[in-house]
C-alpha positions as CSV (number, residue, x, y, z in Angstrom):
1,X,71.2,89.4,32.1
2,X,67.9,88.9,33.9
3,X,65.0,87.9,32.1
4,X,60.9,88.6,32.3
5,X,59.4,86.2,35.0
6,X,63.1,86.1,36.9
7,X,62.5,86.5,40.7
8,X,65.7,88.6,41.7
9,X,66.6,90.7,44.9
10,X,67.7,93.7,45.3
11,X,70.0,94.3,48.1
12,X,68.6,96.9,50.6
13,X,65.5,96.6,49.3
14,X,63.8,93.1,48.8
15,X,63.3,90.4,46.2
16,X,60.7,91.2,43.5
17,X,59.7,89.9,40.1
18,X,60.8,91.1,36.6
19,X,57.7,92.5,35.1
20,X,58.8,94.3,32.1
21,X,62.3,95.6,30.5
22,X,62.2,98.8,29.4
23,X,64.2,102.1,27.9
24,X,63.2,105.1,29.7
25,X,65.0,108.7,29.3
26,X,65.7,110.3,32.5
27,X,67.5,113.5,33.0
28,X,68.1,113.4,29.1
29,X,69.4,110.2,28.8
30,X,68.2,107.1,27.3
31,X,69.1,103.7,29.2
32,X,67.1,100.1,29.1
33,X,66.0,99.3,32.6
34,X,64.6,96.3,34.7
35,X,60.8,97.0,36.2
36,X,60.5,95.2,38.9
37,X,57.4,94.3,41.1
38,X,57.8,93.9,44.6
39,X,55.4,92.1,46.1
40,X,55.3,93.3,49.8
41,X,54.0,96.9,49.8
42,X,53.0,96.5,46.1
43,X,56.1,98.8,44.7
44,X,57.5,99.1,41.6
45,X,61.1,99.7,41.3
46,X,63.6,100.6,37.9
47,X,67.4,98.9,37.9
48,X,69.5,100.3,35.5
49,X,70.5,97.3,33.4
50,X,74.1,98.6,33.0
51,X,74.5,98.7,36.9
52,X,73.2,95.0,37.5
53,X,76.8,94.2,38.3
54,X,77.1,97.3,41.1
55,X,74.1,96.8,42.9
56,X,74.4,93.5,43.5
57,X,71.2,91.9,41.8
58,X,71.0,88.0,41.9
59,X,68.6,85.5,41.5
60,X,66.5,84.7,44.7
61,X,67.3,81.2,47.0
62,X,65.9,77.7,46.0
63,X,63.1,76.5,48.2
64,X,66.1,73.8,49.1
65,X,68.3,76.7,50.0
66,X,65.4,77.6,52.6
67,X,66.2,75.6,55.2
68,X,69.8,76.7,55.6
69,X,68.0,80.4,56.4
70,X,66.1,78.5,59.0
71,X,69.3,77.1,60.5
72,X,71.1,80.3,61.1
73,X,67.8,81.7,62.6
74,X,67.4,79.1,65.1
75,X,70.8,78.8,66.0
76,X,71.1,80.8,69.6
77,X,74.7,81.8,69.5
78,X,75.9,85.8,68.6
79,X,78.3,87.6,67.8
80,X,78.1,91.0,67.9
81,X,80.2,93.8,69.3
82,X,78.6,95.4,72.4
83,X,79.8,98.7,70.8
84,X,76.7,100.0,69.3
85,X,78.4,101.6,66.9
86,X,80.7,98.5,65.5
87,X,77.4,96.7,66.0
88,X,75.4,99.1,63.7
89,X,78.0,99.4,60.8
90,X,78.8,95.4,60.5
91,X,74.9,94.8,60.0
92,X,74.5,97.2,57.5
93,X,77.6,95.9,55.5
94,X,75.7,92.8,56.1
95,X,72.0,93.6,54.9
96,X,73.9,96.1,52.1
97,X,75.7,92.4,50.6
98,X,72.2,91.0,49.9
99,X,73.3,88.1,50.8
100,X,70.1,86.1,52.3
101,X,72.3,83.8,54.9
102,X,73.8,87.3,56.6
103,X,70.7,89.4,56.2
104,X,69.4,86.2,58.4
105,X,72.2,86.4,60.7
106,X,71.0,90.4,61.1
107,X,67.7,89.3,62.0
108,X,68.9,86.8,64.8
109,X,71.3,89.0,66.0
110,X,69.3,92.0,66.3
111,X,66.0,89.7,67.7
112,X,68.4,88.0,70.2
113,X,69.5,91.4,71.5
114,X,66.1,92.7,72.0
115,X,65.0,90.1,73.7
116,X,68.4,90.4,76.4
117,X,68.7,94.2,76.7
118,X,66.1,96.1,74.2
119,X,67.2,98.0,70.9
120,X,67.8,101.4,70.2
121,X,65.5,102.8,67.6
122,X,68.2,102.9,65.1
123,X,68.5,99.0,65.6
124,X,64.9,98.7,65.5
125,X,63.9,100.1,62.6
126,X,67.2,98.2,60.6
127,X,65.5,94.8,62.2
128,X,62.3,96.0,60.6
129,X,64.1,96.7,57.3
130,X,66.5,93.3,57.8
131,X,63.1,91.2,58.5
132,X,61.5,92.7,55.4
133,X,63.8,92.0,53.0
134,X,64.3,88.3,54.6
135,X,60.4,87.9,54.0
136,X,60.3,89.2,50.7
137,X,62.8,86.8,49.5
138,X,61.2,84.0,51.3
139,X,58.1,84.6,50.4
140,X,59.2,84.1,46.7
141,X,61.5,81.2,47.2
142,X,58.4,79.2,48.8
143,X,55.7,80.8,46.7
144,X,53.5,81.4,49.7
145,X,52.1,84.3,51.3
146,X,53.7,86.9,53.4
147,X,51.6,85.9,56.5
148,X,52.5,82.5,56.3
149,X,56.6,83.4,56.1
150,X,56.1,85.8,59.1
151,X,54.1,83.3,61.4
152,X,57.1,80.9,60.6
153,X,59.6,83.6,61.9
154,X,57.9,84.2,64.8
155,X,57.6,80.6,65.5
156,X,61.2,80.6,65.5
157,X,61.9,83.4,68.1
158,X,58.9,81.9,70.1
């Protein structure tokens, strides 16, 4: 159980913070959920508590944890399938874990590839969504501001 204050992610979408825990009725029936704020585009999002388990919420990364993000972006090897297809479905299973150290992996990957032979919009717009969620949980786990977390990623693919 999560508590008010608790910086949390949620996979697919992006970490966020706790703001309030609620019952609300929808479609006639009455559950407690979790309100969470997220702070890049200023959304507000409602878990069910009773599916913490099934989505897949956790707590966000340690500032020492951080570093080991860094790593896996700077490291220069890949391994992805040159089948776009097989390429497409192991980085969603990836991003869909919501595990920060393979959503990283997704963002190397897919950055490294674009800069060798380009992206297919489909790839594109899941490195947009990859990057996105990596920042949000970043920008919580340093407790700085998105511009300075996406400077330091770009420094990085520099």
């Amino acid at each position: 159980m999560f508590n008010i204050g608790d910086k949390v992610v949620y996979p697919m979408h992006g970490a966020g913070v706790i703001e309030a825990i609620e019952e609300q009725e929808v479609l006639g029936e009455t559950r407690k959920y979790y309100i969470m704020r997220m702070p890049i585009g200023d959304m507000k999002v409602m878990i069910p508590i009773n599916n913490v388990k099934e989505i897949g919420l956790r707590q966000i990364i340690q500032e020492d944890e951080v570093q080991k993000v860094l790593d896996i972006l700077h490291d220069k090897k890949s391994t992805m399938s040159q089948n776009w297809n097989h390429r497409y479905r192991s980085n969603l299973e990836k991003i869909k874990s919501g595990d920060i150290y393979e959503v990283a992996e997704v963002v190397r990957n897919l950055v490294l590839r674009e800069m060798e032979k380009g992206l297919s919009t489909g790839e594109r717009k899941m490195l947009e969504n990859a990057r996105q969620i990596l920042i949000s949980e970043l920008v919580l786990a340093r407790g700085t501001e998105e511009e300075k977390i996406e400077s330091m990623l770009d420094a990085v693919f520099a």
